[in-house]
N, CA, C and O atoms as a Tinker XYZ file with bonds, in Angstrom:
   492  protein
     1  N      0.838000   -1.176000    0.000000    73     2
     2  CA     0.000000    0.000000    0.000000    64     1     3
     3  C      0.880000    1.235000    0.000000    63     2     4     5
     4  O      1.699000    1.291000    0.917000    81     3
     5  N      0.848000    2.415000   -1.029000    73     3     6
     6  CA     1.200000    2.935000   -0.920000    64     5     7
     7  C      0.419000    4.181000   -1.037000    63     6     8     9
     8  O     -0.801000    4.010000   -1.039000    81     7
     9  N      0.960000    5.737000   -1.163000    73     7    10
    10  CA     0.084000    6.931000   -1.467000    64     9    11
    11  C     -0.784000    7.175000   -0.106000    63    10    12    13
    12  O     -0.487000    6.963000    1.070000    81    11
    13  N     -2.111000    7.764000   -0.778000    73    11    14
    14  CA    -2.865000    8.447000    0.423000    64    13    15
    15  C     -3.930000    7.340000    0.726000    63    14    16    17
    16  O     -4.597000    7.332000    1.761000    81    15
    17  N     -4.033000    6.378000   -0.301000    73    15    18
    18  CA    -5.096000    5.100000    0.272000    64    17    19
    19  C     -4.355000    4.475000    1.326000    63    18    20    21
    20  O     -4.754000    4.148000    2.443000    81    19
    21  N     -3.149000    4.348000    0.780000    73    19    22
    22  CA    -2.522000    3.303000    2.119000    64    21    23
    23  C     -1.956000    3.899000    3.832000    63    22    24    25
    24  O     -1.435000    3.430000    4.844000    81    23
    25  N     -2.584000    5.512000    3.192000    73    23    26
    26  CA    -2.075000    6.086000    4.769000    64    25    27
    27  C     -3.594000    6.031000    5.292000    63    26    28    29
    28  O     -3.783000    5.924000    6.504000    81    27
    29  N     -4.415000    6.085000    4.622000    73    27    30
    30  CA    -5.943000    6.201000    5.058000    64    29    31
    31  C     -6.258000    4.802000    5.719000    63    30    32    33
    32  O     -6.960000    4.674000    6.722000    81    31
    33  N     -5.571000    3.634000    4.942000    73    31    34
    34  CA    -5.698000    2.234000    5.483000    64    33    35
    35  C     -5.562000    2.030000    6.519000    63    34    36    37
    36  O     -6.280000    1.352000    7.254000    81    35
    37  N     -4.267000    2.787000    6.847000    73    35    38
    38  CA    -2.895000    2.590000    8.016000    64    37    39
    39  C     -3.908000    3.387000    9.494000    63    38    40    41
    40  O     -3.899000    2.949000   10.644000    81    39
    41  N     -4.653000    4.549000    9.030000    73    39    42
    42  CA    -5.045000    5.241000   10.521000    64    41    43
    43  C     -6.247000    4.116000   10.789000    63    42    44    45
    44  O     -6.176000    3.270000   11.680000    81    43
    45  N     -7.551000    4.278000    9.705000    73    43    46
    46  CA    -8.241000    3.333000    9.880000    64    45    47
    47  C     -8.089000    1.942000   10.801000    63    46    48    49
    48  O     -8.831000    1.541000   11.698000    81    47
    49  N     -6.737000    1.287000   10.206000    73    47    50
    50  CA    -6.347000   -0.492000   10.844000    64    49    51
    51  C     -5.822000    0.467000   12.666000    63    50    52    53
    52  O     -6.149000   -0.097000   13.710000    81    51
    53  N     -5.063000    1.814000   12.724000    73    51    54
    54  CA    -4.698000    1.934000   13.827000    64    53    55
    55  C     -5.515000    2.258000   14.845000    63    54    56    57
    56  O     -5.260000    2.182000   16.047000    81    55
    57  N     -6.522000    2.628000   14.317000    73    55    58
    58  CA    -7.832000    3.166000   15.079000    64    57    59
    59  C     -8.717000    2.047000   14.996000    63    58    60    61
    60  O     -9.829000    2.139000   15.515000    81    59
    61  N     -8.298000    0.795000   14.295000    73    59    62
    62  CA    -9.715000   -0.474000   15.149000    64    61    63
    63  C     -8.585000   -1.026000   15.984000    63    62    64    65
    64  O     -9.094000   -1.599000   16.948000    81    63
    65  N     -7.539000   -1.083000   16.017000    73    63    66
    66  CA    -6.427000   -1.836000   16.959000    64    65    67
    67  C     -6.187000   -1.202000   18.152000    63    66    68    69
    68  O     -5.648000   -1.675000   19.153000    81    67
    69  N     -6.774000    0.287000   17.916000    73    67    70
    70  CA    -6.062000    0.621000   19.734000    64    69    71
    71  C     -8.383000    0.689000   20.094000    63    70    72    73
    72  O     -8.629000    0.824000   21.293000    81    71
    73  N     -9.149000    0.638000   19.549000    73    71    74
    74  CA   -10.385000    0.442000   19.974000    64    73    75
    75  C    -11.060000    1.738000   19.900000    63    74    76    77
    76  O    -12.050000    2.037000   20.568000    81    75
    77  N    -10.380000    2.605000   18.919000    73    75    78
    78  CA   -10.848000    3.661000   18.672000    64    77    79
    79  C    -12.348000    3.870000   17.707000    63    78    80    81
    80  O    -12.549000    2.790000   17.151000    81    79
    81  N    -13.236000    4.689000   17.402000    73    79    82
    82  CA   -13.927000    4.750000   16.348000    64    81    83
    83  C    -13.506000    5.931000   15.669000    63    82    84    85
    84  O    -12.848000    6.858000   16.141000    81    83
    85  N    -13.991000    5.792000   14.416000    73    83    86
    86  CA   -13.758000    7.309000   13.423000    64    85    87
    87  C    -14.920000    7.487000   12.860000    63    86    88    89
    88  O    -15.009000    7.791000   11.671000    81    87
    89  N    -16.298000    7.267000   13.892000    73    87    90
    90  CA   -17.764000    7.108000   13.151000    64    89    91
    91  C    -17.782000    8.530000   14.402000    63    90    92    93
    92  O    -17.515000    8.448000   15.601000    81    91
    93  N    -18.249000    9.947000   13.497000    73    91    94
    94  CA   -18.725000   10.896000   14.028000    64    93    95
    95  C    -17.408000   11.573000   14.650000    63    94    96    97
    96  O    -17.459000   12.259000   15.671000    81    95
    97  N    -16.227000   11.317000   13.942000    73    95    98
    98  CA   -14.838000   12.068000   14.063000    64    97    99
    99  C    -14.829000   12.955000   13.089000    63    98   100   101
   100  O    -14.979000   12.522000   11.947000    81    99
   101  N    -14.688000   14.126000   13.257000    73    99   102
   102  CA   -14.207000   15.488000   12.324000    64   101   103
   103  C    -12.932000   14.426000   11.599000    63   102   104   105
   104  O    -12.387000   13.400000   12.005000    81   103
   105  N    -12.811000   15.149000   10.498000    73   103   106
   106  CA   -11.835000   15.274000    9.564000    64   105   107
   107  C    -11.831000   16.374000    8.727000    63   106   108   109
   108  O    -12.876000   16.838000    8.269000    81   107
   109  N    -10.200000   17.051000    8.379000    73   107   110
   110  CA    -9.909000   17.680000    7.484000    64   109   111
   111  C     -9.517000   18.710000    7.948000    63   110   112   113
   112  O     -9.880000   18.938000    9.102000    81   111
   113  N     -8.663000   19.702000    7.282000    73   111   114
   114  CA    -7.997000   20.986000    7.561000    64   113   115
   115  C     -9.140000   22.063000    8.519000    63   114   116   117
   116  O    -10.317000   21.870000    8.214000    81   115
   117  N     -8.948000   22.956000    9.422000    73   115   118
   118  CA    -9.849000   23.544000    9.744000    64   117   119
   119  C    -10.180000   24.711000    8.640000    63   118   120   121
   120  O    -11.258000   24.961000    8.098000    81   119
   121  N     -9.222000   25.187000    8.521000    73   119   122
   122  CA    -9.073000   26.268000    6.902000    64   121   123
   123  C    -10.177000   25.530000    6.024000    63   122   124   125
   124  O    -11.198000   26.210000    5.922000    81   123
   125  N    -10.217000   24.468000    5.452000    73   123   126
   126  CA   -11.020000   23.789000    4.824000    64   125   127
   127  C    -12.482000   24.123000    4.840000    63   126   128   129
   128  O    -13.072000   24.402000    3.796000    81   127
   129  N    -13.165000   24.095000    6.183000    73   127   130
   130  CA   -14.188000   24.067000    6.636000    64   129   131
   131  C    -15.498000   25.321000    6.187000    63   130   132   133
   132  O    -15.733000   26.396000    6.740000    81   131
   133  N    -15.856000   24.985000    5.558000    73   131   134
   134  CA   -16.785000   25.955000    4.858000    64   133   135
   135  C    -17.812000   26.713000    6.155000    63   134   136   137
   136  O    -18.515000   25.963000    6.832000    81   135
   137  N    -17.820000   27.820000    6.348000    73   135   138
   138  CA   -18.483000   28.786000    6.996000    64   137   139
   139  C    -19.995000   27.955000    7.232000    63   138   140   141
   140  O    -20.566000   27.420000    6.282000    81   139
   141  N    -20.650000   27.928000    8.887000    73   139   142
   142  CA   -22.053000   27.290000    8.919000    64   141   143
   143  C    -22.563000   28.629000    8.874000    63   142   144   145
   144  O    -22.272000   29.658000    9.484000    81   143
   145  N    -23.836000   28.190000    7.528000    73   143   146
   146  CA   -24.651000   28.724000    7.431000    64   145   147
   147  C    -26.205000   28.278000    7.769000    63   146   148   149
   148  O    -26.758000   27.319000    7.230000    81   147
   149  N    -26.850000   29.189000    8.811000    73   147   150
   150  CA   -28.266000   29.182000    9.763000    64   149   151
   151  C    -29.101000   29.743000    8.928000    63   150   152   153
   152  O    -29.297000   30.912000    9.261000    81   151
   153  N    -29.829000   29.356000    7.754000    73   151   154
   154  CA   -30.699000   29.583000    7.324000    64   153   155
   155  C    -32.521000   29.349000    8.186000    63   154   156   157
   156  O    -32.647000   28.426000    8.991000    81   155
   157  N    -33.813000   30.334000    7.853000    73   155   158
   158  CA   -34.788000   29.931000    8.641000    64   157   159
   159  C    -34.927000   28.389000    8.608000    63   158   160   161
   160  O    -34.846000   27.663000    9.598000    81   159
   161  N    -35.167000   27.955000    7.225000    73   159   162
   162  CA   -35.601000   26.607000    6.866000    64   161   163
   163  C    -34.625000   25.719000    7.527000    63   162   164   165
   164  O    -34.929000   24.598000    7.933000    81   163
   165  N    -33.289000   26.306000    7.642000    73   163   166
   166  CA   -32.147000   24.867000    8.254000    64   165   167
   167  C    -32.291000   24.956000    9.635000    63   166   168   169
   168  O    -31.702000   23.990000   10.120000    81   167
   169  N    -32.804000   25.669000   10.532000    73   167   170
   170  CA   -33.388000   25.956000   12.080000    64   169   171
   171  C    -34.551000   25.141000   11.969000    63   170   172   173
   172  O    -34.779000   24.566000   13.033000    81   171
   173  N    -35.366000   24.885000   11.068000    73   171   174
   174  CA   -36.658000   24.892000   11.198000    64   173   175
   175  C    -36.587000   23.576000   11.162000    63   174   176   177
   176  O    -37.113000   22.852000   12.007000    81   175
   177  N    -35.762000   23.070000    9.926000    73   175   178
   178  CA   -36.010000   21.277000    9.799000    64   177   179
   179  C    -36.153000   20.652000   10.431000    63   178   180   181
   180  O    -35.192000   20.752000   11.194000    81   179
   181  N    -37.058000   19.579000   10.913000    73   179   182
   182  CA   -36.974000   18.443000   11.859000    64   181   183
   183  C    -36.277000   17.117000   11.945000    63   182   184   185
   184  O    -36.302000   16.308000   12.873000    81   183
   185  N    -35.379000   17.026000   10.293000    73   183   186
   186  CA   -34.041000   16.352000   10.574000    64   185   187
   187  C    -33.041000   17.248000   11.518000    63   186   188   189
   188  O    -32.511000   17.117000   12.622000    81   187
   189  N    -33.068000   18.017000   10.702000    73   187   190
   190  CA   -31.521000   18.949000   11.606000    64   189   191
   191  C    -31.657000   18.981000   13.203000    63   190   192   193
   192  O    -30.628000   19.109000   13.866000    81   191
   193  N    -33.166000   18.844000   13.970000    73   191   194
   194  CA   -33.482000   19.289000   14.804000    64   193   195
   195  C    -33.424000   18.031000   15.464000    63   194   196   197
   196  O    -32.762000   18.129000   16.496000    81   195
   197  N    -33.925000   16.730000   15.235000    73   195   198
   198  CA   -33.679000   15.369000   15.911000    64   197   199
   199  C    -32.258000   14.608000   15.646000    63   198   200   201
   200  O    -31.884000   13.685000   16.370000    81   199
   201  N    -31.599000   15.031000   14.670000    73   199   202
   202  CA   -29.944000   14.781000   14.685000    64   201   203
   203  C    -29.338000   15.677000   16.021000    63   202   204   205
   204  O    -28.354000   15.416000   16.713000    81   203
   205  N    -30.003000   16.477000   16.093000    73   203   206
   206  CA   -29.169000   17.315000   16.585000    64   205   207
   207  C    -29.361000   17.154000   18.240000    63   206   208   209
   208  O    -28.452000   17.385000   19.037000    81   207
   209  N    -30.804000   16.684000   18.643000    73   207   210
   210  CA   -31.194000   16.192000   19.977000    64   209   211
   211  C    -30.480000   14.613000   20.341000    63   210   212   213
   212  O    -30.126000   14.071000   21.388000    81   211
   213  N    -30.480000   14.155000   18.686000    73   211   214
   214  CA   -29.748000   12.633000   19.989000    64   213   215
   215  C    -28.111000   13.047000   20.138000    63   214   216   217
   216  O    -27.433000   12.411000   20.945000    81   215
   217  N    -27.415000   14.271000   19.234000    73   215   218
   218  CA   -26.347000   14.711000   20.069000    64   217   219
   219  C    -26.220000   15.082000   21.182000    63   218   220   221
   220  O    -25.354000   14.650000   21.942000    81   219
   221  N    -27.371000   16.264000   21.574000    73   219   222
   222  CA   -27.635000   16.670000   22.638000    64   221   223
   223  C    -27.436000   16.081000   23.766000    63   222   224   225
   224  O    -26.822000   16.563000   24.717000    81   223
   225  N    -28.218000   14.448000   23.682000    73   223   226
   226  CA   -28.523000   14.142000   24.695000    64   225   227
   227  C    -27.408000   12.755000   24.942000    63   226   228   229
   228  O    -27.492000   11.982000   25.896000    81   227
   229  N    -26.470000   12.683000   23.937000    73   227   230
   230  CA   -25.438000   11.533000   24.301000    64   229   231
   231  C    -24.212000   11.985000   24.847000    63   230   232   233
   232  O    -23.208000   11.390000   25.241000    81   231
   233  N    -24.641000   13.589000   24.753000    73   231   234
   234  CA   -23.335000   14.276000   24.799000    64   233   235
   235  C    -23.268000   15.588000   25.724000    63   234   236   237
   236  O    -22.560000   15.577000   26.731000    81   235
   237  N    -23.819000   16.420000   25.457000    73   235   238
   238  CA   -24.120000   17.639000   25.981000    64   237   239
   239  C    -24.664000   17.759000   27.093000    63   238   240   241
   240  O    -24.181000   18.369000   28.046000    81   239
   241  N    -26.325000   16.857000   27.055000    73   239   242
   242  CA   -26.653000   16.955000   28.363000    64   241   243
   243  C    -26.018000   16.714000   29.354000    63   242   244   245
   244  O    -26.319000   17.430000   30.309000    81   243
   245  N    -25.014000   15.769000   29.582000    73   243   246
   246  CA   -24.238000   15.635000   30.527000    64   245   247
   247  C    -23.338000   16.722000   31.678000    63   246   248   249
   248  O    -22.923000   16.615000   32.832000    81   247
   249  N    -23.333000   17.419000   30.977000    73   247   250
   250  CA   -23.167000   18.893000   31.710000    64   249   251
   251  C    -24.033000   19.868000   31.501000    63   250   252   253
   252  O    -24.175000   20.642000   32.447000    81   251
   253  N    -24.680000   20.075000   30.508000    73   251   254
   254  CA   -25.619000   21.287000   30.592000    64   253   255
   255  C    -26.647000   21.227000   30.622000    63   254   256   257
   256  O    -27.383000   22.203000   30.472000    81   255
   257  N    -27.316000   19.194000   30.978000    73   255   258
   258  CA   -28.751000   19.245000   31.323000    64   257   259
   259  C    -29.431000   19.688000   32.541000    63   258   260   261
   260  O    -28.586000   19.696000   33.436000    81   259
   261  N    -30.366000   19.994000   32.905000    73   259   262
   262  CA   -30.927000   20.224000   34.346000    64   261   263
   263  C    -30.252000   19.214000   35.451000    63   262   264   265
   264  O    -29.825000   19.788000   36.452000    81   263
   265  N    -30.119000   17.989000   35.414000    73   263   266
   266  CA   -29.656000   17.072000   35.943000    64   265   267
   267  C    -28.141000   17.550000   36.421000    63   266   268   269
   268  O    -27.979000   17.265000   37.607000    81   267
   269  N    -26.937000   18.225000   35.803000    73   267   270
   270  CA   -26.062000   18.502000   36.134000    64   269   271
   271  C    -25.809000   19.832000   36.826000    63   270   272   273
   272  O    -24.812000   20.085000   37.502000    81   271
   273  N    -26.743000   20.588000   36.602000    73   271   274
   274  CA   -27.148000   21.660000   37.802000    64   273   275
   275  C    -27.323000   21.532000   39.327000    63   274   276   277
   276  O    -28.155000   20.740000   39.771000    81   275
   277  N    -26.638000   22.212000   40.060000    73   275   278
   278  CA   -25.573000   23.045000   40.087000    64   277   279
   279  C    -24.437000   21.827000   39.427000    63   278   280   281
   280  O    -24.321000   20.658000   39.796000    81   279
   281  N    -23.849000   22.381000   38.591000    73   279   282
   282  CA   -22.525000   21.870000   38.646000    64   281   283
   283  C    -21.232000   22.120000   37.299000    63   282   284   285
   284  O    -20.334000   22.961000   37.243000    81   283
   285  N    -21.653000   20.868000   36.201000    73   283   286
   286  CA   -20.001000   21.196000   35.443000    64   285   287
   287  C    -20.134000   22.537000   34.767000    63   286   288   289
   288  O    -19.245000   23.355000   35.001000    81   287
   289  N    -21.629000   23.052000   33.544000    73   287   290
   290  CA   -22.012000   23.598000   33.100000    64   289   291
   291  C    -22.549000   24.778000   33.688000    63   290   292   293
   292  O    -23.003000   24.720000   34.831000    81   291
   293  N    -22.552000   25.973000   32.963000    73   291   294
   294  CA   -24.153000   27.203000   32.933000    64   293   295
   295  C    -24.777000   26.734000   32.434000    63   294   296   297
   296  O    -24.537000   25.958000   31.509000    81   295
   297  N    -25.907000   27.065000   32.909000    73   295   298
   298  CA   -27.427000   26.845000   32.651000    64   297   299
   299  C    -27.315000   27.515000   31.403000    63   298   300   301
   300  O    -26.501000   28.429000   31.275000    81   299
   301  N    -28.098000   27.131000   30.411000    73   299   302
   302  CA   -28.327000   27.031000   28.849000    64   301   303
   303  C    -29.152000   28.370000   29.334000    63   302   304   305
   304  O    -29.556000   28.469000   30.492000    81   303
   305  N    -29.405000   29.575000   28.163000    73   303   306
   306  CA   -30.345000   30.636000   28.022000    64   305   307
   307  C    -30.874000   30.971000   26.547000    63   306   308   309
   308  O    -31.105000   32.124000   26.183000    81   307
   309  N    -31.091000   29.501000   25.497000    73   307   310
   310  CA   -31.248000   29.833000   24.189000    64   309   311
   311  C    -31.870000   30.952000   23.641000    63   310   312   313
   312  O    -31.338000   31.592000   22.734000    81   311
   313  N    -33.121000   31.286000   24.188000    73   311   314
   314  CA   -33.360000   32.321000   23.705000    64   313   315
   315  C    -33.011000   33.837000   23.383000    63   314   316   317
   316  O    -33.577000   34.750000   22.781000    81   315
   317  N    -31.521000   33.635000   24.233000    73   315   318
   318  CA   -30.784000   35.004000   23.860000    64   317   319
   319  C    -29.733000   34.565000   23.264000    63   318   320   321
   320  O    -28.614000   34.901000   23.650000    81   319
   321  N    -29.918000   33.755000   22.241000    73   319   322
   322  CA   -28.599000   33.591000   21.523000    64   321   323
   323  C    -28.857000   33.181000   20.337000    63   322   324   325
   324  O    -29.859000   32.542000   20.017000    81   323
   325  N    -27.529000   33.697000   19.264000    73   323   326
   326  CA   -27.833000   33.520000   17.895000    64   325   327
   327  C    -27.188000   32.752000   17.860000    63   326   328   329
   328  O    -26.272000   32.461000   18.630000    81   327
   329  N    -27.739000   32.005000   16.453000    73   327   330
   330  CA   -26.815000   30.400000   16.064000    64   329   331
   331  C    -25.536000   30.538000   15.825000    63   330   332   333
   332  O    -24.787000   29.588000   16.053000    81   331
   333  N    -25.085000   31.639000   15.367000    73   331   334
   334  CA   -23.370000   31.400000   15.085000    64   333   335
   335  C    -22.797000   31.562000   16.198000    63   334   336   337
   336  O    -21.695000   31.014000   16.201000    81   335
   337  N    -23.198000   32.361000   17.693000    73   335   338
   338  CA   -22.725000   32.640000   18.705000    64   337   339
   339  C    -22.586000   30.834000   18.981000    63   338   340   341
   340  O    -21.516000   30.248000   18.820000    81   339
   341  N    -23.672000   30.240000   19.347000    73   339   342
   342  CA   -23.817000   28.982000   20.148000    64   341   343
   343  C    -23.180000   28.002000   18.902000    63   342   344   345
   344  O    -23.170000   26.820000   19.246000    81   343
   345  N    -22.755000   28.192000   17.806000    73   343   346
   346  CA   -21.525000   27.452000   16.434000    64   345   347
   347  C    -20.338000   27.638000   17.171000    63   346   348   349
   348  O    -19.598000   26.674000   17.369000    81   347
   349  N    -20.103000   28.603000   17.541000    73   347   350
   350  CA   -18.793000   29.379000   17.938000    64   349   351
   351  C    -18.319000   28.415000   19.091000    63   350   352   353
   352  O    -17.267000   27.780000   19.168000    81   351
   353  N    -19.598000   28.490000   20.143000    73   351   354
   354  CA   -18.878000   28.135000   20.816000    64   353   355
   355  C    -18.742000   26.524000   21.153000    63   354   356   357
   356  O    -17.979000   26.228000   22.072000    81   355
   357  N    -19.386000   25.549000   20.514000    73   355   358
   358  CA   -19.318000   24.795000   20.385000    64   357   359
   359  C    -18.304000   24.059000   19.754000    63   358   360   361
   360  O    -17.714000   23.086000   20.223000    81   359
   361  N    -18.087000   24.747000   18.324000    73   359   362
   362  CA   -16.864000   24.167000   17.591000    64   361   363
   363  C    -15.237000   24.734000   18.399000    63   362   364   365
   364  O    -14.200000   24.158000   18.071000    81   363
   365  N    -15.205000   25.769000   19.335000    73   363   366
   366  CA   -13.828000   25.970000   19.665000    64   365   367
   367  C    -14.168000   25.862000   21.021000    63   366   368   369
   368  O    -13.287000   26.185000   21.818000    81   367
   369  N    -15.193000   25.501000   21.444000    73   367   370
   370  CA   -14.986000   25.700000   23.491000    64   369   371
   371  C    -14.866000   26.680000   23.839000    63   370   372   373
   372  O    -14.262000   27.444000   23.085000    81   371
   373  N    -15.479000   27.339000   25.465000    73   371   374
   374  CA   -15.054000   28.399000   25.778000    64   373   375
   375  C    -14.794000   27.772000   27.457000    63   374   376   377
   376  O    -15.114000   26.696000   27.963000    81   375
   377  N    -14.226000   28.722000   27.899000    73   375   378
   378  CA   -13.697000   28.494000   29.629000    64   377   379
   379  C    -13.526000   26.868000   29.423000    63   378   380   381
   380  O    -13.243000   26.265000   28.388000    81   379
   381  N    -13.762000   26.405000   30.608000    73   379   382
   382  CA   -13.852000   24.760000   30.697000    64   381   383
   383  C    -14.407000   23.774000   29.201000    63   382   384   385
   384  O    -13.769000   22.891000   28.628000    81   383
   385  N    -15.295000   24.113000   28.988000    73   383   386
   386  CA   -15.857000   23.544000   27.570000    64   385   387
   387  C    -14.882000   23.103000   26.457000    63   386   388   389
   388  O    -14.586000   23.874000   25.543000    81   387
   389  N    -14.415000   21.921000   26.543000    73   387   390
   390  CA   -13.456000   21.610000   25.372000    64   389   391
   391  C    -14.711000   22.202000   23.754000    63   390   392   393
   392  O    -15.905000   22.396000   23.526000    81   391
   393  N    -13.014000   22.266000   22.873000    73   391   394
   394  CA   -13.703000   22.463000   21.873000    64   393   395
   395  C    -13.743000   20.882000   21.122000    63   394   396   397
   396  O    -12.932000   19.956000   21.143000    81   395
   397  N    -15.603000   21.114000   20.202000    73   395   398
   398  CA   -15.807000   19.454000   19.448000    64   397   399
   399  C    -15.607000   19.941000   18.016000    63   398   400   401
   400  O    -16.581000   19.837000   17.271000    81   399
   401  N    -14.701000   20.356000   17.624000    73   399   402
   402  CA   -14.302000   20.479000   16.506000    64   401   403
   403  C    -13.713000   19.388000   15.891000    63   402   404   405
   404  O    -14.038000   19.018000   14.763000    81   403
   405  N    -12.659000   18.723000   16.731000    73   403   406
   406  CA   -12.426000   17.708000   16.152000    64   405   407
   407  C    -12.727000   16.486000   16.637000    63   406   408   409
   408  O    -11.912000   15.563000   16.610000    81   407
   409  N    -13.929000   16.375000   17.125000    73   407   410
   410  CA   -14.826000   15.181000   17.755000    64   409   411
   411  C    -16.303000   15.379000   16.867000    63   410   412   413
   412  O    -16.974000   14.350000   16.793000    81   411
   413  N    -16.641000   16.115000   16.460000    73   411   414
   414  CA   -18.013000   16.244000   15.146000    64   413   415
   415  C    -17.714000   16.990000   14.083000    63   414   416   417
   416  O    -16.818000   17.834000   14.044000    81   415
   417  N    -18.573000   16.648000   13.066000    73   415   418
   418  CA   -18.074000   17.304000   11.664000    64   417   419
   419  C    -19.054000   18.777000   12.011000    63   418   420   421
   420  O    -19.543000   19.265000   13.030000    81   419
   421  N    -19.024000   19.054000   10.892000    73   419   422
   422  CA   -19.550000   20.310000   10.706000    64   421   423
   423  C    -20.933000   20.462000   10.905000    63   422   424   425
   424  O    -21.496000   21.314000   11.592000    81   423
   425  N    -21.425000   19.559000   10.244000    73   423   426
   426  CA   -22.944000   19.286000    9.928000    64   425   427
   427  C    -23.413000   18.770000   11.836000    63   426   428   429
   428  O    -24.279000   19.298000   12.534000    81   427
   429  N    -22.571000   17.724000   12.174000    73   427   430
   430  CA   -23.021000   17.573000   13.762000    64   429   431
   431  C    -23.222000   18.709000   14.516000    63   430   432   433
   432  O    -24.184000   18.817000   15.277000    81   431
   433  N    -21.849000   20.119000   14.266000    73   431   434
   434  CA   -22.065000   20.732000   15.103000    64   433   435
   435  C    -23.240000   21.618000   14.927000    63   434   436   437
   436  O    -23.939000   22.185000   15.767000    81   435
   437  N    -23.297000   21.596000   13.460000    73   435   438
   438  CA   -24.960000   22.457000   12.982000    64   437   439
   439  C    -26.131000   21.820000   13.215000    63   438   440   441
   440  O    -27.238000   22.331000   13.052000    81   439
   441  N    -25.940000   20.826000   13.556000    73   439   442
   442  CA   -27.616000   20.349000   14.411000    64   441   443
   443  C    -27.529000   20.547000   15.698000    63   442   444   445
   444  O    -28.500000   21.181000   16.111000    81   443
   445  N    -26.667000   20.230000   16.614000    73   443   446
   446  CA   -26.599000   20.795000   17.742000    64   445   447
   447  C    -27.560000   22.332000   18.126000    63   446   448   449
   448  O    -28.614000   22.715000   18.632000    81   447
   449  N    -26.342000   22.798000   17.481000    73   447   450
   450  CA   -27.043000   24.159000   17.350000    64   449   451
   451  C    -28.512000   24.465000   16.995000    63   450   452   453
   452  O    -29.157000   25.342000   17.569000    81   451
   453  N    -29.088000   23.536000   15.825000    73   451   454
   454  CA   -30.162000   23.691000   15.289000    64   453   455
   455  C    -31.116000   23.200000   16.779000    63   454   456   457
   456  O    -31.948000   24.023000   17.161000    81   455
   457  N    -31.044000   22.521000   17.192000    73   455   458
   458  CA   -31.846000   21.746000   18.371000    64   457   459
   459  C    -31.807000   22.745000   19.741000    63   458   460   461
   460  O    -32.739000   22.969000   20.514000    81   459
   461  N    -30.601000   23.205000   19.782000    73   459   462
   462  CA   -30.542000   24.024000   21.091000    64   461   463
   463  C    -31.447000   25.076000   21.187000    63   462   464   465
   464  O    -32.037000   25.485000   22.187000    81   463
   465  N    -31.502000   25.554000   19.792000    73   463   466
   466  CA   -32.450000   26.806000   19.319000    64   465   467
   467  C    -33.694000   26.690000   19.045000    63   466   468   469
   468  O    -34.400000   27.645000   18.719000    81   467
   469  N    -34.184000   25.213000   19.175000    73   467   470
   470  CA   -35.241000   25.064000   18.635000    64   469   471
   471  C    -36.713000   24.538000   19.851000    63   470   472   473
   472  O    -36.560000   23.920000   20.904000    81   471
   473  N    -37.787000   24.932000   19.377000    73   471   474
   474  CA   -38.684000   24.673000   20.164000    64   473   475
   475  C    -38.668000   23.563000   21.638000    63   474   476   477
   476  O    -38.963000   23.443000   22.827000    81   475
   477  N    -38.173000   23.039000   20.637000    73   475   478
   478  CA   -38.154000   21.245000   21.245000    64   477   479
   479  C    -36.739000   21.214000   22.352000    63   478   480   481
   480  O    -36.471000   20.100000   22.802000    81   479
   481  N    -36.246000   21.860000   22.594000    73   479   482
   482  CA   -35.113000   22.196000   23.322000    64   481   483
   483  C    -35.750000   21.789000   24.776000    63   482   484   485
   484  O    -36.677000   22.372000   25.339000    81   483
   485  N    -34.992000   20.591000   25.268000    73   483   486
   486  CA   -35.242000   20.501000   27.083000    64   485   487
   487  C    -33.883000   19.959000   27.614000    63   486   488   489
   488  O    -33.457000   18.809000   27.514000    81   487
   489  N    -33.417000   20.814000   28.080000    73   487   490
   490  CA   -32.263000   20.564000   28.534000    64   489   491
   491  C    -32.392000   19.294000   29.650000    63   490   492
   492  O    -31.388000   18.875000   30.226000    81   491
């Protein structure tokens, strides 16, 4: 194996050997990463919005659900926040909050967002 298939082979075989997954791992340059765009309709969807709740809740809630109050997290205040603010801070972390930039792609972190903002939001 040689070239970029056989380095793609090589992380792949190294990442089932140490018990890693690469299902819902970012990849690619951050430069790369095309600007998220929050359109009404892409807030509104109810894919974007139930992708974005079973992130929520395998992941996020864990500190910023009601359940972890008082504690790792602030209490969520969606309604004063715009989607690129709550993009922002999701894809780079702020204070304690690692950034999931390179733990979700792009599109993960845009449902997130889409769900946090959205009706259906219960922390």
């Amino acid at each position: 194996m040689t070239g970029l298939r056989g380095i793609a082979a090589l992380v792949v075989l190294a990442g089932a050997l140490s018990g890693a997954s690469t299902i819902g791992m970012a990849t690619g340059d951050d430069a790369e990463e095309a600007p998220a765009v929050f359109t009404e309709a892409y807030l509104n969807d109810p894919a974007n919005i139930e992708a974005g709740r079973a992130l929520w809740e395998g992941q996020c809630r864990l500190c910023h659900g009601y359940a972890a109050y008082p504690g790792a997290a602030p209490k969520l205040k969606p309604r004063r926040y715009k989607p690129e603010f709550v993009y922002k801070r999701v894809t780079n972390g702020f204070r304690e909050m690692p950034p999931w930039k390179d733990v979700y792609s792009r599109e993960e972190r845009m449902a997130v967002v889409t769900y946090v903002l959205s009706k259906e939001f219960s922390p």
